[in-house]
C-alpha positions in Angstrom: -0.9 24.6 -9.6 -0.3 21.6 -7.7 -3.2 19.5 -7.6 -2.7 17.9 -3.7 -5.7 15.4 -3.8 -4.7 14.3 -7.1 -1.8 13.0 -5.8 -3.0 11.5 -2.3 -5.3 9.3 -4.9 -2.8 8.3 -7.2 -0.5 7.2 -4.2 -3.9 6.2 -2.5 -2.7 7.6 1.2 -5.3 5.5 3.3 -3.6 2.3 2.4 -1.0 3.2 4.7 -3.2 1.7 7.2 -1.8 -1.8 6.0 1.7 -0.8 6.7 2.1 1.6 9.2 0.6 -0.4 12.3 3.3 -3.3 11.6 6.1 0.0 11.1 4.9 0.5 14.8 4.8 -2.9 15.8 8.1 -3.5 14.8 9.2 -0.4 16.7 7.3 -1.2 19.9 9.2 -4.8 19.6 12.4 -3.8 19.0 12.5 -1.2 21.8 10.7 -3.2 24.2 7.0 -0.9 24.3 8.8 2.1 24.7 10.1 3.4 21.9 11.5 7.0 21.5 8.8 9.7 19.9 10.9 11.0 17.4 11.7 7.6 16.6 8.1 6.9 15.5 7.9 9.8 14.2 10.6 9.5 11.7 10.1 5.9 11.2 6.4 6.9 10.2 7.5 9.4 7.8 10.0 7.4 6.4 7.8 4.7 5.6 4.8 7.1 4.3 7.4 8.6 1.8 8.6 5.6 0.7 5.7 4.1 0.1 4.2 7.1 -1.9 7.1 6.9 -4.1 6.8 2.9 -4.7 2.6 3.7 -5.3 3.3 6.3 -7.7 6.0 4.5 -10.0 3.9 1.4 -10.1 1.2 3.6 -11.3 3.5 5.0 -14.2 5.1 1.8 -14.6 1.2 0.3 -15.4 -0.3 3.4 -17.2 -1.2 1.7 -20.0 -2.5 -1.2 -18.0 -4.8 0.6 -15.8 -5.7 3.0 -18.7 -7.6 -0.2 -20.2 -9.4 -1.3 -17.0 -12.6 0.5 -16.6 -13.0 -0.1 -12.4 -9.5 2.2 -12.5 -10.7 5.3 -14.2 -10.9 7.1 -10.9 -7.1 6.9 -10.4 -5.7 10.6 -11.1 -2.9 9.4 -13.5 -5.2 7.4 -15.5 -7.6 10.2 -15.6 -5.2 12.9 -16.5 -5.1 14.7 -13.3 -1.5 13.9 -13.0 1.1 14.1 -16.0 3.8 11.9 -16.3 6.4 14.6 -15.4 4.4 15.5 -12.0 4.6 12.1 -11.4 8.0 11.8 -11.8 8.7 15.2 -9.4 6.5 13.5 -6.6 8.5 10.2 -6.8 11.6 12.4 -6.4 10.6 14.1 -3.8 9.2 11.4 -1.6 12.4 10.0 -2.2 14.2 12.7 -0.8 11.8 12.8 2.4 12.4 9.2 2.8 16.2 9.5 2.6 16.1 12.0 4.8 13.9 10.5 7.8 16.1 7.2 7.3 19.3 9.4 8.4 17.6 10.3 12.1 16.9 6.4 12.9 19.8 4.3 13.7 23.0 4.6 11.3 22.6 0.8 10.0 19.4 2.0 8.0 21.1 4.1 5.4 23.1 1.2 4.2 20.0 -1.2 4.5 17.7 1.1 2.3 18.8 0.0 -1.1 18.4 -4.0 -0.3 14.9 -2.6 1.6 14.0 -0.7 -1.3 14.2 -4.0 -4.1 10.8 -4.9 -4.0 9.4 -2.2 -4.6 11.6 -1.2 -7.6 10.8 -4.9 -8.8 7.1 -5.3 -7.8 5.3 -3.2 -11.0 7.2 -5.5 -13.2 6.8 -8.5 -12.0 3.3 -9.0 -13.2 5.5 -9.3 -16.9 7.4 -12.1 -15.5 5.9 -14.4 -12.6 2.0 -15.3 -11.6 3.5 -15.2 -8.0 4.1 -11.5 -8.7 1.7 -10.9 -5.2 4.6 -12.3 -3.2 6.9 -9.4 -4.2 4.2 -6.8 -3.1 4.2 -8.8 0.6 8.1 -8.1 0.5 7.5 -4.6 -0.6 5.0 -4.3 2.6 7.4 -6.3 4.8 9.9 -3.7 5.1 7.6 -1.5 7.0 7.8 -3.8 10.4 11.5 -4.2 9.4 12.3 -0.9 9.1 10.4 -0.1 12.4 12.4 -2.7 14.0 15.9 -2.1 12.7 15.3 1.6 13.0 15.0 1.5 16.7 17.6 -1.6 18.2 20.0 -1.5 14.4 19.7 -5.0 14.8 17.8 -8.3 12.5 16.5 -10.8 14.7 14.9 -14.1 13.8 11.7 -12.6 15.5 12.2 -9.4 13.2 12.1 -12.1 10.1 9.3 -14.2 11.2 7.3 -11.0 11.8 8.3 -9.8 8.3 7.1 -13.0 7.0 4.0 -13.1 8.2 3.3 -9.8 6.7 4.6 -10.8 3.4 2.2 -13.7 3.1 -1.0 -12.3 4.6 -0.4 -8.9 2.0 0.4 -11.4 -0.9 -2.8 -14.2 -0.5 -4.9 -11.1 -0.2 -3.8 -9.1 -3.2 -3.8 -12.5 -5.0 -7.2 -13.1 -4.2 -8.2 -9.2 -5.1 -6.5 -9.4 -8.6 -7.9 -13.0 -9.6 -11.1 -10.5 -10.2 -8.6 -9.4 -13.4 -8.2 -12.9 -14.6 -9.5 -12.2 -17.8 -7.8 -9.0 -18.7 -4.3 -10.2 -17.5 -4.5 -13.2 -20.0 -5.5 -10.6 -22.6 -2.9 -8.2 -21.9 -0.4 -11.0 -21.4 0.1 -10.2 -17.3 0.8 -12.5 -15.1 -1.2 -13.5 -11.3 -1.8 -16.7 -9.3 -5.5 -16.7 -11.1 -3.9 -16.4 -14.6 -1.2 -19.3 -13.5 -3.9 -22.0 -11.6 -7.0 -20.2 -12.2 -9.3 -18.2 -9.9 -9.8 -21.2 -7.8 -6.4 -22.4 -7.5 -5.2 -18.8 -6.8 -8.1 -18.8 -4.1 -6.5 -21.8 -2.7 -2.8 -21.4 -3.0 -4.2 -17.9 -1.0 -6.2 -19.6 2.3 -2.9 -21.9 2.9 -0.7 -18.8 2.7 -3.1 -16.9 5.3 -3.1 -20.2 7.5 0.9 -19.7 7.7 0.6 -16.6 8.2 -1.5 -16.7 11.0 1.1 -19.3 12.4 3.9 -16.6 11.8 1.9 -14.4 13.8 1.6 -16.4 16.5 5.6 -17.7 16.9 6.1 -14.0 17.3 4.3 -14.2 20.4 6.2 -17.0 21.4 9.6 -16.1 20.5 9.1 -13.1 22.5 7.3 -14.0 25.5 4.5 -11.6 24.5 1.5 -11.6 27.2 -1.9 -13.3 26.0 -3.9 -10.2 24.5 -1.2 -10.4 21.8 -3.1 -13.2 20.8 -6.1 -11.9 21.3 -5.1 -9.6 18.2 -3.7 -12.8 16.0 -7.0 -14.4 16.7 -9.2 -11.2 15.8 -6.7 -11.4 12.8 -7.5 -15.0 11.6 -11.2 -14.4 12.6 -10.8 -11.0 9.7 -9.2 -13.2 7.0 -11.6 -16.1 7.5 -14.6 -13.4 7.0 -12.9 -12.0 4.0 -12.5 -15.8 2.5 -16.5 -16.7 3.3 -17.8 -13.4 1.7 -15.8 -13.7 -1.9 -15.0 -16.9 -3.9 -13.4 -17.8 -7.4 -16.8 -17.0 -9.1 -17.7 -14.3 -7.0 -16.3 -10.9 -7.4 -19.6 -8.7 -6.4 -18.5 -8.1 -3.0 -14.8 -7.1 -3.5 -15.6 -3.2 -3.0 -13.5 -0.4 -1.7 -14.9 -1.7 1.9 -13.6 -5.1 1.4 -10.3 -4.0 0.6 -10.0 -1.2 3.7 -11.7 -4.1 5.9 -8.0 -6.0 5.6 -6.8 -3.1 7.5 -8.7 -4.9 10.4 -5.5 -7.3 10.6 -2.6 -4.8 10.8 -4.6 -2.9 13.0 -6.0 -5.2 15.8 -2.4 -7.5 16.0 -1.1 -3.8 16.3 -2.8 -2.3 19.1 -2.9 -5.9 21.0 0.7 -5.8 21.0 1.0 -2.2 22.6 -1.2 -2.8 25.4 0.2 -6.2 26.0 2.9 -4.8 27.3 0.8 -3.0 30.2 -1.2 -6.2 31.0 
């Protein structure tokens, strides 16, 4: 019997809420605020699949990680909910899914998808290799706004990469600033993170200058596409979200860094979402 939640908490299906909006975004962009239906709908699928497939082999890939860390006991794999071999089926199959929403959006995709789909492959291994190993999970995240956008116009912009960039640097400080919590047990297990590289404070750091660029990013989006003023109204509820989330947490202060503080990110992808949609009935 297949155990469904199981598997919506290994792949952890609410964080789609960091990707998705930007998949939209880069839709809405690309096609001007009016993108087809089916177009969304495939784009959202595609991206959903995907993303459950990269969630669920970084999860394998760090079994014997996260089976050491006592805050990750409720993930399924780690408490035996999920075998290997399921795992492996559900990767397969979200791949399939994926492949096959990829084929209804616009032909260049198909050929795009294996360059797309490089960070993510790379990403659970990187923590073996680089402290900046937070920058390939941005990348991994950045193809949602860039498959949005390619899947609808077929084309890469210089707004399409700024867009991408932002995303990759606001998803990176944060998850830098979420795993310097691990500091301790990285050094032990021999990982690599920002915190175990310069220390919790210098990963804090190294994160508020990222999220200051990022914010820029956001911003030249606006003004490489002529985008009406409540875009900005979202970049500045943006900032106004990361700022909060740097006041309430420092390098010596992990007690607030809940499950609420991590969904409370989704404020960002969210707001500089839904600003951009109604912009374009302003």
């Amino acid at each position: 019997m297949i155990d469904i939640k199981a598997h919506i908490n290994n792949v952890a299906l609410h964080h789609t809420i960091f990707d998705l909006p930007f998949a939209f975004m880069g839709a809405f962009l690309a096609a001007g605020g009016h993108p087809r239906l089916w177009d969304i709908i495939w784009i959202a699928l595609a991206i959903t699949a995907g993303r459950a497939a990269a969630m669920a082999m970084d999860n394998l890939a760090d079994l014997k990680y996260d089976s050491q860390q006592p805050r990750l006991a409720y993930r399924a794999m780690v408490a035996g909910r999920i075998s290997k071999r399921e795992a492996k089926i559900f990767i397969v199959l979200c791949l399939l899914i994926m492949v096959l929403a990829v084929l209804q959006l616009q032909p260049i995709c198909i050929y795009l998808l294996p360059v797309a789909a490089v960070p993510c492959l790379v990403y659970p291994y990187m923590k073996r290799v680089t402290g900046w190993v937070h920058l390939f999970l941005g990348l991994a995240i950045a193809m949602a706004p860039a498959g949005g956008w390619v899947g609808v116009s077929g084309k890469i912009t210089l707004p399409l990469i700024v867009l991408s960039l932002a995303v990759a640097l606001w998803i990176g400080a944060f998850d830098a600033m979420y795993g310097a919590q691990d500091e301790a047990f990285d050094r032990s297990q021999g990982l690599h993170s920002l915190a175990v590289s310069y220390g919790a404070e210098g990963a804090f750091r190294i994160s508020a200058v990222l999220h200051v660029v990022c914010i820029i990013c956001f911003a030249a989006v606006g003004v490489l596409l002529g985008l009406g003023w409540f875009y900005y109204v979202g970049v500045a509820i943006a900032a106004a979200t990361l700022v909060y989330q740097h006041h309430i947490i420092g390098p010596h202060d992990f007690r607030r860094v809940t499950q609420a503080y991590f969904m409370r990110n989704g404020i960002v992808s969210v707001a500089i979402f839904l600003c951009t949609w109604v912009s374009f009935y302003l």
